[in-house]
Each structure stands twice: as structure tokens, then as C-alpha cells.
N, C-alpha and C positions, 0 to 999 in steps of 0.2 A: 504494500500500500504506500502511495508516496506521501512524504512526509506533512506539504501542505494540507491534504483530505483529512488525516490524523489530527494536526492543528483545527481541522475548521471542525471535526467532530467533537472534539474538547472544549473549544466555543461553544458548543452549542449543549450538548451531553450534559455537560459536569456540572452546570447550576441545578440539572434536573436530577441527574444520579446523585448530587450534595443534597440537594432538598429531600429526598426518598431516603439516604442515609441517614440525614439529622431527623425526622417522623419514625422511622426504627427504631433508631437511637431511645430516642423518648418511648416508644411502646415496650422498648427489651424493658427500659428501666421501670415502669411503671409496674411492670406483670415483676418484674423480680422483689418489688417494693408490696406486692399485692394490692397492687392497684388498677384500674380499666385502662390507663393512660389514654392520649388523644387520639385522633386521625392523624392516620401515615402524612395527609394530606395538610396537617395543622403547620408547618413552618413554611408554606404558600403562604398562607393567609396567613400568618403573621408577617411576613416581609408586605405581603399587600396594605398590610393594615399600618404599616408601619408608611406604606410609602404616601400612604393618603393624609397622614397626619403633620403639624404643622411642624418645621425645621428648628427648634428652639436651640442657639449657639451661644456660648460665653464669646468666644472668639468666631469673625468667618473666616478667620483661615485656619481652623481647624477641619475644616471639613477638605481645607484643600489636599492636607497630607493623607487623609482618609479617600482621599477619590487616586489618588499617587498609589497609595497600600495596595488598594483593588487592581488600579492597572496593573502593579508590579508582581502580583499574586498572578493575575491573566499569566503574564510575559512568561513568569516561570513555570507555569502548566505547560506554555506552548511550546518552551525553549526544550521542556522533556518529552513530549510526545510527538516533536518534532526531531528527536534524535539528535541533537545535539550536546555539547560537553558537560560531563556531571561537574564541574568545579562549577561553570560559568553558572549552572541552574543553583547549585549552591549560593553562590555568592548574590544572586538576586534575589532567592528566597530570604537572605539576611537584609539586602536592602527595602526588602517590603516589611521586614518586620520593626526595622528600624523609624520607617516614613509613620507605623503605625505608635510606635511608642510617643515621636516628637507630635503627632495629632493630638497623644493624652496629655502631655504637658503644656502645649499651645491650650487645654481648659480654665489652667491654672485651679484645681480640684482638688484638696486633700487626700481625696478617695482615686479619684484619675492619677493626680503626683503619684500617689504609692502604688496602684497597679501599674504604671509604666514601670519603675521602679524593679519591683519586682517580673514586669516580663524581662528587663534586659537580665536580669539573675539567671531567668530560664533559659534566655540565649547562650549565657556564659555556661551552661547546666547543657543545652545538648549540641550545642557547637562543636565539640569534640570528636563523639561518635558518629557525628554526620558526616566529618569531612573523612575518620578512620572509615566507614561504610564505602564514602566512594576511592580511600586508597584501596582498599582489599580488593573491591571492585577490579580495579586497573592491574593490580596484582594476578588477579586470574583471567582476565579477557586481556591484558597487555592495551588496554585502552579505555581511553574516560570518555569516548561516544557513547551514548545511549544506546545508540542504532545496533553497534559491535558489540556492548554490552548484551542487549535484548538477544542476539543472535549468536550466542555463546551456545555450542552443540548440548554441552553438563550442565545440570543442576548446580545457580553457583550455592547454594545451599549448603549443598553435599562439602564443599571445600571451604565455606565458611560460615559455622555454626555458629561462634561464639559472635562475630560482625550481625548476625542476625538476631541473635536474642539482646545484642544491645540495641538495635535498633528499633526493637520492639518496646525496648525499657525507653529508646526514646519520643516512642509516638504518644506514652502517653502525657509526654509535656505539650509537645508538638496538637495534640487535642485537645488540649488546654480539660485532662481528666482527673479527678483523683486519684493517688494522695498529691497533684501536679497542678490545679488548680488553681494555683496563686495570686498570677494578675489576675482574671475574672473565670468565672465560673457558668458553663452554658446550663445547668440546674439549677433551681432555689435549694438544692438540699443542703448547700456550703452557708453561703449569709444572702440578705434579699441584697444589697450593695455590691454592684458588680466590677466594682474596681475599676478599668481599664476603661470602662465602657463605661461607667455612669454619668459622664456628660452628652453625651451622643440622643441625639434622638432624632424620629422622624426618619426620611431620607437616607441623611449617614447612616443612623444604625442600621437599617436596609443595606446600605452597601457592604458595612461590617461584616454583616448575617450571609450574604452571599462571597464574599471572600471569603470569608470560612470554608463554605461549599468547594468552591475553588479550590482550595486547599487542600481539603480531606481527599478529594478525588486523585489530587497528584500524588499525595502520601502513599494512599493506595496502590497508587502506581508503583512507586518505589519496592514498595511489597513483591508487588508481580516482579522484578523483575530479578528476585532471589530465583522464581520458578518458570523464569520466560523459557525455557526450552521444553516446557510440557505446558501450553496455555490454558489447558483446561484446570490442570492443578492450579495454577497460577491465579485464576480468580478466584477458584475455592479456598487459598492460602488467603486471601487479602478479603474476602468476605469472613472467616474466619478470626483473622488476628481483628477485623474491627468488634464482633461481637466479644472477643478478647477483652480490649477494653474498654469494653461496656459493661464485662463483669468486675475488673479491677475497677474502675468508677464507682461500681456501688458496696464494693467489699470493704474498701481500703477510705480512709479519714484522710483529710490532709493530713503533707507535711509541713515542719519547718522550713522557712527558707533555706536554714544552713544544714539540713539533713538533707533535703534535695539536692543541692547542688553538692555537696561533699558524696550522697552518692553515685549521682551522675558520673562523678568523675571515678569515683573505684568502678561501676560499672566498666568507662570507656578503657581502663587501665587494663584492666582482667581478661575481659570478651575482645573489647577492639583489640588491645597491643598485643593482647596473648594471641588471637586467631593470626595477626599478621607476623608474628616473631614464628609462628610455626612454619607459615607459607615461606617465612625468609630462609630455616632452618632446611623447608624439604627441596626449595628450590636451589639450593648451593650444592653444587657438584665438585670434587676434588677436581684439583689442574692437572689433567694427563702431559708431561712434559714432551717436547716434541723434538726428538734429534735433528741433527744436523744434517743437511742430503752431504751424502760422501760425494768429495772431487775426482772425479773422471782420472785414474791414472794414465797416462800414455804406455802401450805397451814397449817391452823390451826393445823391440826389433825397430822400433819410430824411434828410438830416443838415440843421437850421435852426440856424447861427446864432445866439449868443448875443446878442449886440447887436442885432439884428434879431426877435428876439422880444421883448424889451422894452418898446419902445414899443407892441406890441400888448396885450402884459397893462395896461398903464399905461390906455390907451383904454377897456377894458372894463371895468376900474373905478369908472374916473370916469362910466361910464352908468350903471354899478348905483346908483350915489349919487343921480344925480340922479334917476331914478327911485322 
């Protein structure tokens, strides 16, 4: 499939596969809470309802960095399913999440101050194992393409286990789930004060709500692409790990700021350094030394004697003369 059709399918798809996700979402937790929960269909009609209501701003240029976040969320959906470089899709994933924190700060909000606050924690919390995920990546596909990654013959799974179960420890910051929660929370079951987001309304937070979608769609993606050489597993793995954690959401309380991100980082230390210090360990091959090609001897019978030609050029001269 070429790359552009993939891009305009992800335009188009991932707000509706994100909306259908976050209605699951909500009905996994409600039935595990023993509850009826809402229609699949209810985070439509909340983004509708949202977008009909009136734009209320401390700041407007608050909304500018929030209308940046979404675009820059789009860009990095597109820059992956368009097969291009997993650094570059990194590095713009951090630039949207950045554009989104300086939106909470341009509120000037006590409760917004400290959820930005605490997202860039989370940043510092799984920045780590994101970027280990796509070395180990490049380690077994010999490339940071998506494309060459997706089309690796093996399971990269099978070659990196531990890169994947941190990556899994990191989606639940990445879904902003419990115990991971910190800047804001998409449940009332943490505090009714949503931190990050409690200046936002109308409109922006509609945008909010569907960058999100955005989001969770490409995460997913990343999922898949532990099992891109058997696609059918592949989506059963990333419909999987999300009802994953949907269970750790409802099992697990928050943390600490400094319990998450202290274990964010033993995570990335153990699974990421460990799985890639093994790759490094199976991939070093002793140096087979390589001799020297032997010089061509000239045989016996070719080889005359320097002293022994001598006297012959000497003779042949002395006729030319005399003649």
C-alpha cells in the first residue's frame, strides 16, 4: 500500500477508531467497577457537546498552543504510518507534548501550573524507554524506517522481550492511566480537578479530546509493530495490551511523582539496557585473523644470478666495439 493512502487512512480512521477506543474504554471500566457505564457512542457526543458550547479563555493564546499540540499529534500519526524515521516520529511526538504543557501554563492556573508541571515529570519518566524501544528496534531491523521496521521477516518480539514489556510499563503514562495519572486524569475516579486541563473548555477541550484519539491510535500502532510480520497477531496484540491497561487503571491507585518516575527509570534500566546489552553481547563475533597472501616465489630455473650475468653483459660489449 503506498505510503500516502496509509496517511490519508489515519486522517481519517483514527479520530473514529480513538473515539470507539475511549466508549470501550469507559464501558471495560464501568462493568469492572459494576457499573452499566455509557454508550460506546458517548465520547461523540461529548466532543459535540463540547464543541457547541461557548470558548471561555484566561489567555487566547492559549488555545493557540493547543490547536499546534493537535496539529503536531496529526504530523506524528502521519510521519508513522507513513513509514518514515522512528527518531524523527519521536522527536515530534515530544514536540506536541511540549506545545501542550506551555498551553497549561499560558492559563496561568494553580491546578493547570501543576498539571503541566507534573506532565513534563512524565516526559522525563518515559522518554527513556521510548527512545531505548526504537534503538533495539534499529538493532534488529539494522534501520529506524518504519517501513523496514514493519517488514522485518521475525517476530521482533521474539528478540526483544524485555524492550517490550517496558514499553508497555510505558503506555501507561503515555494514556495518561493509573497509578500514571498525574497531570490529569480521563476518569472522575482520581479527583473531579483535572489538572492539565482544567482551564480548557468548549472548543479547545474538543481539540484536547480528539488529540488524544490521535494519539492512542499511533501508540497502538507502535504495538503492532512488535508483531508486524504476522498482522493478524498484531492487532490482536494491540487490542489486547489496551484492554491491558484498562485493567491496570482500575486495579492500581496513583503514584507518587517520585515513585513514578524513579521507576520509570529502573524499568528502562533492567528491560530496555538489559534486552539491548544482550543483542550487543549475541551480536559480537570473535575476529577470525586473516593471513597474509604469500608472495609469488620465482622458480629456480627464472632466477640468474647477479654476479653471473655480469660478465656476460661485459663480453657483449666489448664485440659491439670492436665491430
Amino acid at each position: 500500500m503506498s505510503p500516502w493512502i496509509r496517511i490519508l487512512i489515519y486522517l481519517v480512521a483514527a479520530p473514529v477508531v480513538g473515539g470507539l477506543l475511549e466508549g470501550w474504554d469507559r464501558r471495560i471500566s464501568a462493568r469492572m467497577q459494576s457499573r452499566r457505564g455509557p454508550p460506546i457512542r458517548q465520547p461523540f457526543y461529548d466532543v459535540q457537546k463540547l464543541w457547541s458550547k461557548q470558548n471561555i479563555v484566561v489567555r487566547r493564546s492559549q488555545n493557540f498552543y493547543i490547536v499546534f499540540f493537535l496539529l503536531l499529534v496529526i504530523f506524528t500519526g502521519a510521519l508513522f504510518f507513513g513509514g518514515s524515521d522512528l527518531l524523527l516520529v519521536i522527536f515530534a511526538l515530544t514536540l506536541a507534548a511540549i506545545f501542550f504543557v506551555l498551553g497549561a501554563y499560558k492559563a496561568s492556573s494553580p491546578y493547570s501550573f501543576i498539571g503541566a508541571e507534573r506532565e513534563l515529570i512524565q516526559m522525563m519518566a518515559y522518554e527513556p524507554m521510548i527512545l531505548l524501544t526504537a534503538i533495539g528496534m534499529y538493532m534488529v531491523t539494522k534501520s529506524f524506517a518504519v517501513n523496514d521496521i514493519a517488514n522485518h521477516p521475525a517476530l521482533l518480539v521474539l528478540a526483544l522481550p524485555g524492550i517490550f514489556l517496558g514499553f508497555l510499563y510505558t503506555l501507561e503514562i503515555k494514556f495518561r492511566k493509573s497509578p500514571f495519572d498525574l497531570s490529569c486524569s480521563h476518569h472522575a475516579h482520581q479527583e473531579l480537578v483535572r489538572g492539565i486541563t482544567t482551564e480548557f473548555s468548549g472548543r479547545t477541550l474538543a481539540l484536547i479530546e480528539i488529540a488524544h484519539w490521535y494519539e492512542n491510535v499511533f501508540l497502538l500502532g507502535w504495538v503492532y509493530l512488535f508483531f508486524a510480520s504476522m498482522p493478524v497477531l498484531g492487532v490482536a496484540m494491540s487490542l489486547l495490551v489496551f484492554v491491558f491497561v484498562i485493567l491496570v487503571d482500575n486495579v492500581f491507585a496513583r503514584l507518587k511523582w517520585q515513585t513514578a518516575i524513579r521507576s520509570a527509570w529502573i524499568v528502562a534500566a533492567v528491560f530496555g539496557f538489559g534486552n539491548i546489552l544482550v543483542l550487543s553481547l549475541l551480536s559480537a563475533k570473535p575476529a577470525v585473523p586473516v593471513a597474509a597472501p604469500a608472495v609469488a616465489q620465482p622458480a629456480a630455473s627464472e632466477t640468474v644470478p647477479a654476479a653471473a650475468a655480469t660478465p656476460v653483459l661485459n663480453n657483449a660489449n666489448a664485440i659491439a666495439r670492436r665491430n
